[in-house]
N, C-alpha and C positions, 0 to 999 in steps of 0.2 A: 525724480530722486527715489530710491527704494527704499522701504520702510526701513532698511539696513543701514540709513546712511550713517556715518559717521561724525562726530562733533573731533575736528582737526584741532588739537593744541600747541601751537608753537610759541617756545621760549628758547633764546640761545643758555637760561641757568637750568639746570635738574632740578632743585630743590624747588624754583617756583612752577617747573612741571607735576612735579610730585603733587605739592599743595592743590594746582587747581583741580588734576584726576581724584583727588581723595575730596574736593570740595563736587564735585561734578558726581561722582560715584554712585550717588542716592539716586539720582536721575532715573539710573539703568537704561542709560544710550548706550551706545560705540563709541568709543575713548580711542583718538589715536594721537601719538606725538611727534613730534618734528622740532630736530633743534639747530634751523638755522633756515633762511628764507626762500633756498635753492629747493632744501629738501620738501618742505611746504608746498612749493610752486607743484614739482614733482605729483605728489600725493593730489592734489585738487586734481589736473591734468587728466590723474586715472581716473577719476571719478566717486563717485560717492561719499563726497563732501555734504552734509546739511548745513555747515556752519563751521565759519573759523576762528578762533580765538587764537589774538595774534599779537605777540609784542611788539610794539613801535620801533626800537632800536636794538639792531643786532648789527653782528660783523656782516660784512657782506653785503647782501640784497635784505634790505630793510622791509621790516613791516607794510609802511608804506607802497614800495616797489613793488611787493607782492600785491597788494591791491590795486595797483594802478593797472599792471601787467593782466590780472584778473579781469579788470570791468572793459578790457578792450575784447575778452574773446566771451562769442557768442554761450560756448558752454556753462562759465563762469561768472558769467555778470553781475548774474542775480542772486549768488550763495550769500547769505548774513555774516558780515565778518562785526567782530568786537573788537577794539585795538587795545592792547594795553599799554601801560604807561607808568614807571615809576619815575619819571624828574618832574612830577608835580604839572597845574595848569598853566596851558603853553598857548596863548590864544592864536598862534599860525599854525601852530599842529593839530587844534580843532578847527580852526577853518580847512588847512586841506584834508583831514580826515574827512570830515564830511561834505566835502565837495567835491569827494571820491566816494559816495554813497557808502559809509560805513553804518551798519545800526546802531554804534555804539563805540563809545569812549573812555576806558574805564580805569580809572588810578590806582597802584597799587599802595600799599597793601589793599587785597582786595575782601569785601566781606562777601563768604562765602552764601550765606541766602540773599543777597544782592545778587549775585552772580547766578546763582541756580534757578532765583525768577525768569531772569533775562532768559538768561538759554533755554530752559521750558517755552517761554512767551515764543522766542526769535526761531526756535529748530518746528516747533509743533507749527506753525504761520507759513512758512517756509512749506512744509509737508503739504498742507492743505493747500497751497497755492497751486505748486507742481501737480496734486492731485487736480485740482478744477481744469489746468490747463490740460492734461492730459486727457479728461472727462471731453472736453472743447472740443480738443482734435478729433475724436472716439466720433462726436456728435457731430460734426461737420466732415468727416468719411460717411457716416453713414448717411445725411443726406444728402450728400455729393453721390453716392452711389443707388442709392434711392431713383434718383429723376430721372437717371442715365442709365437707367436695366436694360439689357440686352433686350434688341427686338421690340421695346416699347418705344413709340413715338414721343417727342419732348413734349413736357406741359407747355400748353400755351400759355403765357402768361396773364396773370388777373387782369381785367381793366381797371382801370385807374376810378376808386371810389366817387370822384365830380361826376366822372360820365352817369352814373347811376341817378343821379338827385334831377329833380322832373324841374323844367324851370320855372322860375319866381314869374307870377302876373305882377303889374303895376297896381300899385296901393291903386281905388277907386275904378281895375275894371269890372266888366260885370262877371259876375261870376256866379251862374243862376244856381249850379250846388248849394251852396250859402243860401238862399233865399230861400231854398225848398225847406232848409233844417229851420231856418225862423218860423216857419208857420205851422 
């Protein structure tokens, strides 16, 4: 993910997009909106998603849908989505929220430093992960191509640390070393 990525907000109302980009604002991320589940699906697709804040119920392709749709493709899986929620707690809509790997669940009206925690915690985790993984790959090319230089013969591989260790005498045999240090 580039350090550009964006925090996606979809709500099928304006006024609760409004709200969240003016609660979000202080962050100084990338604010982008979406207001309906197609146009969402869309925008993730292209890329540069960090994170999506996602109403549960809209016309069309629901909150959910977009999530489920997401954790099937390999680009997507892993973006932090939030779901939102104004008809109160729904204990089947927090089981399959989260059993669609959502980070979070969250009732509206929303309190806006509740919400600005999250997304600091959920967008910066997110960052540093795709950083480590791409750090991974970086270090496993490079000693993939390390072993396998042009013109160099392969290492031969270590022996196996047992074969090094001398073996064990039987407690009580003689072992005239030992005697020599007693005296």
């Amino acid at each position: 993910m580039p350090s550009d990525a964006k925090i996606l907000i979809v709500d099928d109302h304006e006024d609760t997009l409004y709200a969240l980009e003016s609660a979000l604002a202080p962050l100084g991320y990338r604010l982008s909106r979406a207001t309906s589940g197609d146009e969402a699906l869309k925008q993730v697709l292209r890329g540069q998603v960090g994170l999506l804040l996602l109403d549960v119920r809209m016309p069309g392709v629901s909150g959910l849908d977009v999530v489920r749709y997401m954790r099937r493709l390999e680009q997507t899986q892993h973006i932090p989505v939030v779901l939102l929620t104004g008809f109160g707690p729904d204990h089947e809509l927090t089981s399959t929220a989260f059993g669609l790997g959502v980070a979070d669940l969250i009732m509206k009206p929303i309190d806006p430093w509740a919400l600005r925690t999250k997304v600091r915690y959920l967008y910066d985790t997110h960052r540093r992960q795709l950083a480590l993984v791409e750090e991974i790959r970086e270090l496993r090319a490079l000693v993939k191509g390390h072993g396998e230089a042009p013109g160099r013969p392969p290492r031969p591989a270590l022996p196996h640390p047992d074969t090094r260790v001398p073996p064990q005498r039987a407690e009580g045999a003689h072992n005239p070393s030992l005697e020599q240090d007693r005296t």
